[in-house]
Structure formats: structure tokens, C-alpha cells
C-alpha positions as CSV (number, residue, x, y, z in Angstrom):
1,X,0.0,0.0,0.0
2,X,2.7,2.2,1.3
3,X,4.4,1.8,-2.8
4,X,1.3,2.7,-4.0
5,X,0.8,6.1,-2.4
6,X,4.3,7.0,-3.3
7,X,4.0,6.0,-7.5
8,X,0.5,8.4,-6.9
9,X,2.7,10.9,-5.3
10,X,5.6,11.0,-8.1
11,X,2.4,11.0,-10.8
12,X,0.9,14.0,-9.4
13,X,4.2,15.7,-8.9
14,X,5.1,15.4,-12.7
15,X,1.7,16.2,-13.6
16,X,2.0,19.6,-11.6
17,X,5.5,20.4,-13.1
18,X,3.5,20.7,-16.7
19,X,4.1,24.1,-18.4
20,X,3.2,25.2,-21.6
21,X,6.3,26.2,-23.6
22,X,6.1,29.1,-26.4
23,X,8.7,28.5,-29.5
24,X,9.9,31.9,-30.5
25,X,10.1,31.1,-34.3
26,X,12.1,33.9,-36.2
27,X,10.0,35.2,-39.0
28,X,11.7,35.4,-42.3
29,X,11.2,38.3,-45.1
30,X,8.1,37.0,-47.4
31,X,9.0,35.7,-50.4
32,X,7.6,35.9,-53.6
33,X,6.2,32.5,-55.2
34,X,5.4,32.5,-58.9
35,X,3.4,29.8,-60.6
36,X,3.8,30.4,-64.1
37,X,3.8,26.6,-65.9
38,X,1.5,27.7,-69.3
39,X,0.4,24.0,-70.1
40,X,-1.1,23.7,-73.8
41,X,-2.9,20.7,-74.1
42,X,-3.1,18.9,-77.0
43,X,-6.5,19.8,-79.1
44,X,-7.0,22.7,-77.6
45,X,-6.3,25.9,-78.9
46,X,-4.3,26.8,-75.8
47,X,-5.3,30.0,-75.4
48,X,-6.4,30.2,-71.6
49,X,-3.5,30.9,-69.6
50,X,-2.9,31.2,-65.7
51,X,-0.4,32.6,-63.8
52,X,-0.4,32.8,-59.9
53,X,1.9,35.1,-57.5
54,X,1.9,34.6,-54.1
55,X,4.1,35.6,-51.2
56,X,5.5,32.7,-48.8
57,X,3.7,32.9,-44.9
58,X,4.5,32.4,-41.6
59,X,4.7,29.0,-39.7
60,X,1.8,29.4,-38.2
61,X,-0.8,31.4,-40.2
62,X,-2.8,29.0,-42.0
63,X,-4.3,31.2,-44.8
64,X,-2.3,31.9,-48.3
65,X,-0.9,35.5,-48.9
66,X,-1.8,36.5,-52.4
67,X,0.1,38.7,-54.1
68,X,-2.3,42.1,-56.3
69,X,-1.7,45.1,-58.4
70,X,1.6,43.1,-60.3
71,X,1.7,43.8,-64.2
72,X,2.4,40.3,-66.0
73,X,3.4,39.7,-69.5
74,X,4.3,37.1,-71.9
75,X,5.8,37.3,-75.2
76,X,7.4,34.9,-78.1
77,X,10.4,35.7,-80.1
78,X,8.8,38.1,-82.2
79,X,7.9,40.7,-79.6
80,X,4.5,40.1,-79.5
81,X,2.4,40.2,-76.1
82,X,0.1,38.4,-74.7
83,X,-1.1,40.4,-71.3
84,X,-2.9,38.8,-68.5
85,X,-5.0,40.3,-66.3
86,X,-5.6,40.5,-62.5
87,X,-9.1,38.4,-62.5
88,X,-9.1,37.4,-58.3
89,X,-6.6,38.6,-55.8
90,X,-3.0,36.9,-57.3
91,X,-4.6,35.2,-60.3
92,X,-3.9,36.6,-63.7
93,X,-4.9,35.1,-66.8
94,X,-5.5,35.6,-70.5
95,X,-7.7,34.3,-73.4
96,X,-5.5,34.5,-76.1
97,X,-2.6,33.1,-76.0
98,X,-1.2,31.6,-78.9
99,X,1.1,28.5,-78.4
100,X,4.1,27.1,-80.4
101,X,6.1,24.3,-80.3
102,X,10.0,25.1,-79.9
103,X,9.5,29.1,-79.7
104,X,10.7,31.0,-77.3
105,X,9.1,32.7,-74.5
106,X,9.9,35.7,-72.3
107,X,7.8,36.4,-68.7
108,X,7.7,40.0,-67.6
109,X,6.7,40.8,-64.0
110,X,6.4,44.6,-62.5
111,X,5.7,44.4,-59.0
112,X,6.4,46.9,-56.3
113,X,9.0,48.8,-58.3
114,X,10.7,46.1,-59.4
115,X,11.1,43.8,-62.8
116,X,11.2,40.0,-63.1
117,X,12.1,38.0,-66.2
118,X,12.3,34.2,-67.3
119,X,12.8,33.1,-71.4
120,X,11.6,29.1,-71.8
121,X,10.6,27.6,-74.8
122,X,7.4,25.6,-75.2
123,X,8.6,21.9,-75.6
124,X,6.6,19.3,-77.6
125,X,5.6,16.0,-76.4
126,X,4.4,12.8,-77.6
127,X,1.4,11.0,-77.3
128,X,0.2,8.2,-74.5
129,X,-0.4,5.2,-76.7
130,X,-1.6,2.6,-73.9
131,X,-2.3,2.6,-70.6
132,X,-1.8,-1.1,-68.8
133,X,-3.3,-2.5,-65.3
134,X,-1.4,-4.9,-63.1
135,X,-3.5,-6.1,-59.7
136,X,-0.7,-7.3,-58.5
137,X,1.8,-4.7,-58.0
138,X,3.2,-2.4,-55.4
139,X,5.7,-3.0,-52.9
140,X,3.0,-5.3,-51.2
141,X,2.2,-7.3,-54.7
142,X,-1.3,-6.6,-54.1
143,X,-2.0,-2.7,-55.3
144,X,-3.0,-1.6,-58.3
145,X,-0.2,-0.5,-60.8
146,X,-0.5,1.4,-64.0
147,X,1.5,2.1,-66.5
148,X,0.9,4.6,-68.8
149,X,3.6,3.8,-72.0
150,X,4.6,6.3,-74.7
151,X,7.1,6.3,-77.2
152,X,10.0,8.5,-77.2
153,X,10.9,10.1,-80.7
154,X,14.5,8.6,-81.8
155,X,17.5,10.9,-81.6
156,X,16.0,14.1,-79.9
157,X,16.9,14.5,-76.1
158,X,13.7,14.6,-74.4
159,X,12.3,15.0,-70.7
160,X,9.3,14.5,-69.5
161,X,7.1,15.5,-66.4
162,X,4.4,12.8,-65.7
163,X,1.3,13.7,-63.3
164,X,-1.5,11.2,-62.2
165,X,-4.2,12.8,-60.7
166,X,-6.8,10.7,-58.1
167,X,-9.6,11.4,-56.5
168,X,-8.0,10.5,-52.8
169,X,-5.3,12.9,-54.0
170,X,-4.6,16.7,-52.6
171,X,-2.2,16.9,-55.2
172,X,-1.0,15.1,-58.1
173,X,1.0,12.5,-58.0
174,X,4.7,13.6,-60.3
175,X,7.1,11.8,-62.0
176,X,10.1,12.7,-63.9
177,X,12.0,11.1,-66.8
178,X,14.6,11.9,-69.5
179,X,15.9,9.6,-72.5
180,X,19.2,9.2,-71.5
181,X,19.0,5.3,-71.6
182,X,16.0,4.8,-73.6
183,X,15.9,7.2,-76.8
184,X,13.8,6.0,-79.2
185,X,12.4,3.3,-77.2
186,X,8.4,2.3,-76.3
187,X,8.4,3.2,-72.4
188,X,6.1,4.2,-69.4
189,X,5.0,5.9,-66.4
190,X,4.3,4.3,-63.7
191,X,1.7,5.2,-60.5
192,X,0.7,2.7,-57.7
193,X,-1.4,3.5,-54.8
194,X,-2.8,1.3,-51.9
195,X,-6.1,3.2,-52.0
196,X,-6.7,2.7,-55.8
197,X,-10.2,0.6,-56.5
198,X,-12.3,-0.3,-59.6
199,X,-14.9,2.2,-60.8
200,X,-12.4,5.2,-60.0
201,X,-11.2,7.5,-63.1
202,X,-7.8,8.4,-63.0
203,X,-6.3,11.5,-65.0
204,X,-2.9,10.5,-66.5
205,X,-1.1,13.9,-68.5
206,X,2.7,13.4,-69.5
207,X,4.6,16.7,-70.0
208,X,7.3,18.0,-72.8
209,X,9.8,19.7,-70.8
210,X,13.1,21.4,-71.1
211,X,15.6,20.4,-69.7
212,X,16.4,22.7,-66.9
213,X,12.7,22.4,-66.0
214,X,13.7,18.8,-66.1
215,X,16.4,19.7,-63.4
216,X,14.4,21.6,-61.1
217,X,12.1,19.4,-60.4
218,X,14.2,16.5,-59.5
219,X,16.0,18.7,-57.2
220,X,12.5,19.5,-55.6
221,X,11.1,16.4,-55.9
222,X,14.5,14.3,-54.4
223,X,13.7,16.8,-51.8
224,X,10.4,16.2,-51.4
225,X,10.3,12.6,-50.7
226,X,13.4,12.6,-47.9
227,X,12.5,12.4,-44.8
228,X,15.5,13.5,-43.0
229,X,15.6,14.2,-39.2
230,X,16.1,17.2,-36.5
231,X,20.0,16.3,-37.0
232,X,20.2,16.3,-41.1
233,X,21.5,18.3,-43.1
234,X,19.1,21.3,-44.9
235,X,17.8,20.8,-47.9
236,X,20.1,23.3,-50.4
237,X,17.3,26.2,-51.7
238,X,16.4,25.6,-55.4
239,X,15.9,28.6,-57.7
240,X,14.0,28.2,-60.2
241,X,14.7,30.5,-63.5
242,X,13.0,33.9,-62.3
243,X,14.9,36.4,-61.6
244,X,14.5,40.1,-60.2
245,X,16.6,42.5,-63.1
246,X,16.6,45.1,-59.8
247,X,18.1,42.8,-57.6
248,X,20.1,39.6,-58.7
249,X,20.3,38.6,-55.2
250,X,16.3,38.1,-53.9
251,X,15.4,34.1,-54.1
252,X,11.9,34.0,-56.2
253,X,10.7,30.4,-55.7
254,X,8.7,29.3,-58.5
255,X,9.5,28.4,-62.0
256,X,8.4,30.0,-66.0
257,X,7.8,27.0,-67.8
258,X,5.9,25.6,-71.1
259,X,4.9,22.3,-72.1
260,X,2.6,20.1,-74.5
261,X,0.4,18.0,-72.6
262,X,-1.1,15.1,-73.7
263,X,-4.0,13.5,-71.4
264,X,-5.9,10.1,-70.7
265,X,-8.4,9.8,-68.4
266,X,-8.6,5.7,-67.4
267,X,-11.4,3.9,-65.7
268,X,-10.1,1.6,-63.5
269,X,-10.7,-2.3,-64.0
């Protein structure tokens, strides 16, 4: 009995020893975040375009930070604009665009006194010619696995930016590829999820991308899926290919990039 009374002594001493402890985080100057991928997929005319700016926010506030009043342009190689237009707070598009495969685009930005600039050039891509279903797949050999195959052209360096989109999905799923050791050569994407099920339509696009769009993203995404630990090293910060002609120094995070898409919605078996 005696043991007893002192274990519910030592319990109720730690419990009153309890304090609530505030983490002083230091807040960083906001950033600005530019979404500017123009995707032109293929039988469309391509003439809706998007382009987002946003700032980056603190740790704790929960609500994104849009960026307004920005003057955004995009124009090809023969110095024609296409302008787009604030339509909600840090959402600018335009409807008329006018895409072309392997010409070369300039971004424009004037924001707050200053100018930022990216040049990328809309890459083709090919088509998906099959999409296959394996029940049997996964690390588990009992997931769903798809493979969506294309062929890569023979003697052109390609890369390519896969996305599978599902419905128990926040965000795509992204792959990416180059045809280093497979030009000309029938090959796939792959996607395999535990919570894949028959009935469920799955949106498959593949991506013509250059090849320092290529880079980026498997920077970001090598990034993305290491876990790392309180003792690891940082992650290195990625730029992308914005930069600020005022100031060659600020870190824009975001990328200017153009691609043919090609897309195939599958039913699952």
C-alpha cells in the first residue's frame, strides 16, 4: 500500500511540473512564389492561360498570402504580347494566348518597383499510346499499378514531367524522366497507390519539358520525398529561373515553364 501512495505521489508531482512552452520562431522576409507553368494541351487551342503570385507565410498562419496590383506579360520571339489580367486577388490570366512548339518565351513581372524576367521555350511532347493495369503490384504485390507507355521520338533529347491525378489525392502524383538510356524506345509511367479501387477514373497527362525544368524538379522532388531528421542536413534552396533584373540577389521560388500535354483519363478495371 505504502508503494502505492508514493507511485501516486511521483504521478501527481510530474503532472503539476507541466508548463506550456512558447517557441519563439524567427519570421523570415516573405518571399515571392510565382506559378507560371502555361500547359497547352493537346487539341485545344491553348489559349487560356494562368499565372499565380503569391508571397510565402508564416509558420503558423494558416491562410495563403496572395500577391495584387503586379503587371504580368508574356511574349514569343517576335515581340508580341500576350497580357494577363488580375481576375481574383494573385490570379492573372488571359484568353488569347497563342502557343508554339519550340519558340521561345519571355515572362515580364512589375511588382512593387521592381522587374522579373524568365525566357523558356514551349517543348513538344508525344502522345500516350496505352495505358496497362497490373492487380498485382506495389511493394506489397497486391495494389493496383499502372503504366501509362509512350514512345520516345529517336535521336531528340527529351524529358518529361508525368502527373497522375486521383480522386484520394490533394495533389498530383509527379514523375520525372529523360531519354538518356531509352531514346527512341516504347516506355512508361508508372503510378501505384494502396487506396486505388475499380470504378475510380484516373487522370494521366505526360509533359514536354526542357531540360532545366527537367532539373528543377528532381531537385524538388528528391527533396520532397526525404525524410530526414532534427539532425540532417538542410535541404540546399532551389531557384528556379526567375529572376528580379533590380536585384540579382532576392530568391523568387517558382519556375516559367511551357509544355505540351497530352492527357488520358482511365477507368479503373
Amino acid at each position: 500500500m505504502r508503494k502505492f501512495f508514493i507511485l501516486l505521489g511521483l504521478v501527481s508531482l510530474l503532472s503539476a511540473c507541466e508548463d506550456v512552452v512558447e517557441v519563439d520562431l524567427e519570421e523570415a522576409q516573405p518571399r515571392l512564389i510565382v506559378d507560371a507553368i502555361l500547359s497547352w494541351k493537346k487539341g485545344t487551342d491553348g489559349a487560356n492561360q494562368t499565372i499565380k503570385l503569391t508571397r510565402t507565410r508564416g509558420f503558423f498562419e494558416q491562410e495563403p498570402n496572395p500577391v495584387s496590383g503586379a503587371s504580368i506579360a508574356v511574349s514569343n520571339s517576335s515581340g508580341k504580347e500576350f497580357i494577363f489580367e488580375e481576375v481574383t486577388s494573385g490570379e492573372y490570366s488571359t484568353d488569347n494566348f497563342e502557343p508554339e512548339l519550340n519558340e521561345l518565351y519571355s515572362l515580364t513581372i512589375e511588382l512593387d518597383g521592381s522587374v522579373y524576367t524568365a525566357e523558356e521555350t514551349l517543348k513538344p511532347v508525344v502522345a500516350i499510346d496505352s495505358i496497362e493495369q497490373n492487380d498485382e503490384g506495389g511493394f506489397s504485390g497486391e495494389d493496383i499499378e499502372l503504366k501509362a507507355f509512350y514512345k520516345d521520338p529517336e535521336g531528340i533529347e527529351n524529358y518529361y514531367l508525368f502527373k497522375f491525378f486521383a480522386p484520394f489525392l490533394a495533389f498530383p502524383d509527379f514523375n520525372v524522366f529523360d531519354d538518356e538510356f531509352n531514346d527512341g524506345n516504347r516506355i512508361f509511367g508508372l503510378f501505384s497507390e494502396e487506396d486505388l479501387a475499380p470504378e475510380m477514373e484516373i487522370g494521366v497527362q505526360i509533359h514536354g519539358i526542357s531540360r532545366e525544368y527537367f532539373n528543377f524538379l528532381e531537385i524538388l522532388l528528391a527533396q520532397a520525398g526525404s525524410a530526414g531528421g532534427p539532425f540532417e542536413t538542410q535541404p540546399a534552396t532551389v531557384r528556379g529561373n526567375i529572376k528580379n533584373e533590380n536585384d540579382s540577389e532576392e530568391l523568387i521560388f517558382g519556375y516559367f515553364g511551357l509544355s505540351e500535354v497530352d492527357e488520358v483519363i482511365y477507368t479503373i478495371q
